[in-house]
C-alpha positions in Angstrom: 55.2 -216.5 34.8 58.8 -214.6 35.0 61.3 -215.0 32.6 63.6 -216.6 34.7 60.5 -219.5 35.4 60.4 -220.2 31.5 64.0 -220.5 31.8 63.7 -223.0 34.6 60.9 -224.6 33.0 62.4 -224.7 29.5 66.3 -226.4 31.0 64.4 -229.0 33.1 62.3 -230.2 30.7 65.3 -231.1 28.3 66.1 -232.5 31.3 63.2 -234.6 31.7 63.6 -235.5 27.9 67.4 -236.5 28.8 66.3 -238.9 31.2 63.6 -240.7 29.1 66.1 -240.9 26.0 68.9 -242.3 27.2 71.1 -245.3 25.6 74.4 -247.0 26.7 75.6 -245.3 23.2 75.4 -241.6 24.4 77.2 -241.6 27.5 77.2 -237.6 27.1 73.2 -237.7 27.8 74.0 -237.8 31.8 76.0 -234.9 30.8 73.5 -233.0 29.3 70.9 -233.6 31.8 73.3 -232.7 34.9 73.8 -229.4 32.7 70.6 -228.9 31.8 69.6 -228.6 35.6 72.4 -226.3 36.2 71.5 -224.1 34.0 67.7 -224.6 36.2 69.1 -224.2 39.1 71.4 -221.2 38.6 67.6 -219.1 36.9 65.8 -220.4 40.4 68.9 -219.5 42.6 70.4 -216.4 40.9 66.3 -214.9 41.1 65.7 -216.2 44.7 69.0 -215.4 46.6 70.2 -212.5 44.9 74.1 -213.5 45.9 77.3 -213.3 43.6 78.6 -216.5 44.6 77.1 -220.0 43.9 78.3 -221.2 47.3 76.2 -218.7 49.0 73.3 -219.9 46.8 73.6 -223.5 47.3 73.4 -223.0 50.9 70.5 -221.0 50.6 69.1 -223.3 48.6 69.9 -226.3 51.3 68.7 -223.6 54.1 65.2 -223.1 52.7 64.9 -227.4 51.5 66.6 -229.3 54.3 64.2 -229.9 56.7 61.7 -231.0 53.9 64.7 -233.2 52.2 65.8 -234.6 55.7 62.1 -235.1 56.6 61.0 -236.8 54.0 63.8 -238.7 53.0 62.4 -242.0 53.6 59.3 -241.2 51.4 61.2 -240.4 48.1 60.6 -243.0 45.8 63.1 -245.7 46.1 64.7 -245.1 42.7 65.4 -241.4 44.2 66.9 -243.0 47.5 69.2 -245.6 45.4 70.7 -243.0 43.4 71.4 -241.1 46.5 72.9 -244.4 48.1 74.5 -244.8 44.9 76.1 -241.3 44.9 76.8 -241.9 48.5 79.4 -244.7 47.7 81.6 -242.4 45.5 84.3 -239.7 46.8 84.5 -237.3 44.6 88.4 -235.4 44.2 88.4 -232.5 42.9 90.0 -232.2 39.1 90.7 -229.0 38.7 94.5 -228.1 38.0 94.7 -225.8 40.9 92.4 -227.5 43.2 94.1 -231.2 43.4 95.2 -230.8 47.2 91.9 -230.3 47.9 89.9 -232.8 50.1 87.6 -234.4 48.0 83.5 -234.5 48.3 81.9 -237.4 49.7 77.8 -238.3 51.1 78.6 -239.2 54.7 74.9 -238.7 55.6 72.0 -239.9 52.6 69.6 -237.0 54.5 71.8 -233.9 54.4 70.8 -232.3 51.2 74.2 -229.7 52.1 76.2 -233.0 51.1 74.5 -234.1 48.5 74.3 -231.1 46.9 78.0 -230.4 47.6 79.1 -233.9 46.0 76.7 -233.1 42.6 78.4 -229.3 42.7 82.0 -231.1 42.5 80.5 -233.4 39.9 79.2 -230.0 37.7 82.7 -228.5 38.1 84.9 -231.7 37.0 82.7 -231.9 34.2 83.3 -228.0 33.5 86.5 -227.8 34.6 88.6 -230.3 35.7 88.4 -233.2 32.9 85.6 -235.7 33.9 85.3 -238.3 31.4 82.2 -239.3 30.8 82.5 -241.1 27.8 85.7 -242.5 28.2 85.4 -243.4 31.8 82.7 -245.7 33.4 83.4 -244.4 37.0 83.1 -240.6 35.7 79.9 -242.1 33.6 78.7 -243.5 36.6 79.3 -240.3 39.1 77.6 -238.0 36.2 74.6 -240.4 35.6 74.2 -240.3 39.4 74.7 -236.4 39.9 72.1 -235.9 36.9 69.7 -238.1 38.6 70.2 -237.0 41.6 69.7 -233.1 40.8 67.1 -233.6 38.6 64.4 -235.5 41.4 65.6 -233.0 43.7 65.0 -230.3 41.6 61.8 -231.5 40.6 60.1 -231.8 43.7 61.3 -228.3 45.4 61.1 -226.3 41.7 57.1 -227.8 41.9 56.8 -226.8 45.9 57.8 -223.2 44.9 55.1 -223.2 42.3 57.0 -224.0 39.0 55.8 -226.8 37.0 56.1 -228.3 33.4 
C-alpha cells in the first residue's frame, strides 16, 4: 500500500467515525466529515490524475465513475439515493467575496455524478472560503450534512472498486 492509500485510508475512516458519532450538539461533525473526504479525495485524485487544478481532477474523477454512478443509480441503497434527492433540492450560490455573480450550483439530474460532485465541490469551498455556517445556520447545516453524506458513500464505493479498503 502507497502512501497516498494510507492517506486515503486514514481521512475516510475519520470519516466513517464522523458519521457514526454524530449528535444534534456538534453541528461541526458534517463539517469534519465533508473535510475529512476532501482531504481522501484530493490523495486519490492528486495520485491518479496527475493535474494542477482540482477542476481537471474532478472531471477525471466523474470521467472514469459515471457510467458506473449513472448505471447503478437505482441500486445504491436508498439512504444514498435520499441524500442525493435531498441535495438535489438545494441551489447552492456561491459565497465567496469575489465569486457572488456567479450562477449558483444546483442537481438538475440525481444520475450525473458531474453535478453532484459539482454541487458538494461548491459546498467544500463555502465552507473554506465563502462563510457557510454550519452551526449557526440550519440550511448551511443541512447542505453540509448532505454534501458529507453524499461524498462519503460515493467515495466509499469507487475508493473500494479501485482496490482501497478500510
Amino acid at each position: 500500500m502507497t502512501f497516498r492509500d494510507e492517506i486515503i485510508k486514514h481521512f475516510m475512516l475519520r470519516a466513517k467515525k464522523g458519521l457514526g458519532i454524530r449528535s444534534g450538539l456538534d453541528k461541526f461533525k458534517d463539517a469534519d466529515v465533508l473535510i475529512n473526504c476532501w482531504i481522501a479525495f484530493e490523495a486519490f485524485s492528486c495520485d491518479r490524475y496527475k493535474k494542477d487544478g482540482v477542476g481537471e481532477r474532478i472531471a477525471n474523477f466523474c470521467t472514469a465513475f459515471e457510467k458506473e454512478y449513472k448505471n447503478n443509480y437505482a441500486k445504491l441503497p436508498d439512504v444514498s439515493r435520499e441524500n442525493v434527492e435531498a441535495l438535489s433540492k438545494k441551489t447552492i450560490g456561491d459565497m465567496r467575496p469575489s465569486h457572488l455573480t456567479d450562477k449558483p450550483k444546483k442537481i438538475t439530474d440525481i444520475k450525473d455524478l458531474k453535478q453532484v460532485m459539482e454541487v458538494i465541490y461548491q459546498v467544500r469551498n463555502n465552507l473554506f472560503h465563502g462563510g457557510k455556517n454550519p452551526a449557526g445556520n440550519d440550511d448551511d447545516f443541512e447542505k453540509v450534512r448532505l454534501s458529507a453524506n453524499v461524498f462519503y458513500q460515493i467515495l466509499e464505493r469507487y475508493f473500494i472498486q479501485s482496490g482501497l479498503s478500510w
